[in-house]
C-alpha positions in Angstrom: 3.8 74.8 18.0 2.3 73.5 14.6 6.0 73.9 13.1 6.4 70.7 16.2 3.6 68.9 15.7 4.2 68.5 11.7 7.9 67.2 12.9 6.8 64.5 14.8 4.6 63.3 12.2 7.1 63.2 9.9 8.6 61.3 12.9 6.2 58.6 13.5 5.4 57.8 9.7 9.7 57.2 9.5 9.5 55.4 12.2 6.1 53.0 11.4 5.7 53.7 7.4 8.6 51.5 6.0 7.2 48.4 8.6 3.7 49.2 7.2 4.9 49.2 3.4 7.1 45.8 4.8 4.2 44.2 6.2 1.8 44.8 2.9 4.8 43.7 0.6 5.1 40.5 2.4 0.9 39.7 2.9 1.0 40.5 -1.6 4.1 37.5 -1.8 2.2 35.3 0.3 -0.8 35.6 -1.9 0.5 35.3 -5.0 3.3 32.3 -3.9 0.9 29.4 -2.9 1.8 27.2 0.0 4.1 24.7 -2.6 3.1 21.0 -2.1 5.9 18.9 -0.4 4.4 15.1 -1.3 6.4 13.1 -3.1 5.6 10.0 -5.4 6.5 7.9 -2.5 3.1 9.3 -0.2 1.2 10.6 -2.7 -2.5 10.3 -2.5 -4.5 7.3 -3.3 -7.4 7.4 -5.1 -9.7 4.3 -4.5 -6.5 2.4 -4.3 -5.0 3.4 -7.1 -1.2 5.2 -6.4 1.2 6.5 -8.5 4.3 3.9 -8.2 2.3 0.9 -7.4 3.1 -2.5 -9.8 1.3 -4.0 -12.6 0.4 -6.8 -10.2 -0.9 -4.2 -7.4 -2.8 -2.6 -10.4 -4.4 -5.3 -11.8 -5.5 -6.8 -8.2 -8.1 -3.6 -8.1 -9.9 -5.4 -11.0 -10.7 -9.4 -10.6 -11.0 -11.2 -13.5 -8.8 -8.2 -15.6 -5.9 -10.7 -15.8 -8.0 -12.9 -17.6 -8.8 -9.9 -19.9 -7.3 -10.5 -23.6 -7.7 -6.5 -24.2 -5.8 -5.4 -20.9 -3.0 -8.1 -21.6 -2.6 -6.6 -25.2 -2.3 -3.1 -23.2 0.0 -4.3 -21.4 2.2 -4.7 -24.1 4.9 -1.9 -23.7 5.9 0.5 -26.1 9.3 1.5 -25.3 8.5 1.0 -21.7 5.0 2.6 -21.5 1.9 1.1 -22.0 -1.4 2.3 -20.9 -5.2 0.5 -19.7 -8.4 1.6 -19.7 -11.1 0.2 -16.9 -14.7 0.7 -17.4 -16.8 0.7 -14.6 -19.4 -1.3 -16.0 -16.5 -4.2 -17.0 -15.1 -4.1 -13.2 -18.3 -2.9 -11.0 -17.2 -3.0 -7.4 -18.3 -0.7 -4.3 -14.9 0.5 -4.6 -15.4 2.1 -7.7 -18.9 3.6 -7.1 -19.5 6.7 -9.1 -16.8 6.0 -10.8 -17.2 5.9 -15.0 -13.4 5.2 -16.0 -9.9 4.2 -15.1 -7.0 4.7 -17.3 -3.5 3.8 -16.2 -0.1 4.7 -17.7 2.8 2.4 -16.3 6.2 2.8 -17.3 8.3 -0.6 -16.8 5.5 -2.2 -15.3 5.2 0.9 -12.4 2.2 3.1 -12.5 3.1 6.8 -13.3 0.0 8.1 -14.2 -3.4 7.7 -13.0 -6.9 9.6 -14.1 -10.3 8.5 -12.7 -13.4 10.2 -14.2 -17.1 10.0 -12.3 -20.7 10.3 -12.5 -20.9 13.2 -10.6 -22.3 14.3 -8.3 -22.7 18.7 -9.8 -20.0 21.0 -8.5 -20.8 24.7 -8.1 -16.9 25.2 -8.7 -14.0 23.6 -9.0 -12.5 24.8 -5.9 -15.8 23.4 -4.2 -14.7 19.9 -5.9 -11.0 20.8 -4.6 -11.8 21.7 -0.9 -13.5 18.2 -0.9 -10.6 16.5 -2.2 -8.0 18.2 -0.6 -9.7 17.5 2.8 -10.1 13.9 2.0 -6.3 13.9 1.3 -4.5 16.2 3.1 -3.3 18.1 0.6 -2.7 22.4 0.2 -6.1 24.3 0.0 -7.9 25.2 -3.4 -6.2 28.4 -3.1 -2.8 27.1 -3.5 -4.0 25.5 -7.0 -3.0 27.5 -9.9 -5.2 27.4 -13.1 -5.1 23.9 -15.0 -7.2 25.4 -18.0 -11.1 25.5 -18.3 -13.1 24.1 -15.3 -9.5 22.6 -14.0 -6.9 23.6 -11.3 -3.4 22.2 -11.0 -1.4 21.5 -8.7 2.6 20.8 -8.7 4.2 18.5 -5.8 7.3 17.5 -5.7 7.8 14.3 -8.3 3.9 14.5 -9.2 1.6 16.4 -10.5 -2.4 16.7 -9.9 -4.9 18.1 -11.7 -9.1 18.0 -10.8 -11.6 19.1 -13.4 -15.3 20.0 -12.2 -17.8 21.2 -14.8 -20.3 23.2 -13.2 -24.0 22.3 -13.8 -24.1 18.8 -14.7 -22.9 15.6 -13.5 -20.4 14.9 -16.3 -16.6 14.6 -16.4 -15.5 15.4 -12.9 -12.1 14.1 -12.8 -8.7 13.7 -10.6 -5.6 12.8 -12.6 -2.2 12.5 -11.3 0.9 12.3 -12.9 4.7 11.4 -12.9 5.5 14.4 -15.0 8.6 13.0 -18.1 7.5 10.2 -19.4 7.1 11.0 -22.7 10.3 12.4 -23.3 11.7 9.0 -21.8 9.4 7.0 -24.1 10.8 9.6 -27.3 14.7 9.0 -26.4 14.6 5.0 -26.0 12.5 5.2 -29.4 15.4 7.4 -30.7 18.0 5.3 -29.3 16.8 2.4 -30.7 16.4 3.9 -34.2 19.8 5.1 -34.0 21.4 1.3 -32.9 19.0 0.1 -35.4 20.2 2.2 -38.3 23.9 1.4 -37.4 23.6 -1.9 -37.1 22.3 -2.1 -40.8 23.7 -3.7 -43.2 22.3 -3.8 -46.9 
């Protein structure tokens, strides 16, 4: 009798142990392979109007009077295609940017591909409290599907774009969203070397 009742134990736990295992196994992948953001540069998320791949003229129409501004027509001068602007608040001051302490902007052949926007608070508890309100407001992935971005930061990687929101915990200083067309560096570094190299042979002493 207990020589049958040991067999169909071993039995059931053939039968339901490797599904068990197979259920754990695939609840662990989940966890640790976050729900992978889908946006591309196309629909990705505005922040107070700004939007990676607007124009120069769509930028500049968020701040009256900047086209008038000698400074932000000397940043606009490219170099090898990039040029970047910085907005202060307190040059621009418009309910649009309330809270808001600074704008910089990195276009690329007059398109925007990076944006960051710092503000005057308010004090997060976390960053994934900052997160969970932003990713509401935007409909994007959940803070748990942001990986690490370094202190007080989590990233997160879409597809064409990448986003990164900084809370420090405590105070009311340097909260920030920035979002970036990852690449343009190395764009910027091989026109520079490209026109180095035509320049070199093209010399003639």
């Amino acid at each position: 009798m207990k020589l049958r009742t040991v067999q169909m134990i071993i039995l059931l736990l053939a039968m339901f142990l490797p599904g068990l295992l197979q259920g754990q196994k695939t609840n662990t992948e989940q966890e640790s392979n976050p729900r992978p953001c889908n946006l591309k540069v196309s629909n990705s998320p505005s922040i107070r109007g700004l939007r990676l791949g607007m124009t120069t003229d769509q930028l500049l129409d968020l701040f009256p009077g900047s086209r008038e501004n000698p400074k932000v027509q000397s940043d606009l001068t490219p170099y090898y295609g990039r040029a970047r602007i910085d907005f202060s608040y307190f040059d621009y001051p418009s309910p649009r940017f309330k809270n808001v302490s600074g704008v910089n902007v990195v276009l690329f052949d007059g398109t925007v591909t990076e944006v960051y926007v710092s503000y005057q608070g308010p004090p997060w508890n976390s960053v994934d409290e900052m997160i969970t309100k932003v990713a509401g407001a935007l409909s994007l992935p959940s803070a748990e599907n942001w990986k690490s971005g370094g202190d007080h930061a989590k990233a997160l990687k879409c597809d064409g774009f990448d986003m990164k929101v900084t809370a420090y915990q405590g105070g009311t200083c340097c909260s920030s969203i920035h979002l970036e067309i990852p690449n343009i560096f190395q764009k910027v570094n091989d026109r520079k070397a490209a026109a180095e190299e035509k320049a070199r042979k093209e010399f003639t002493p």
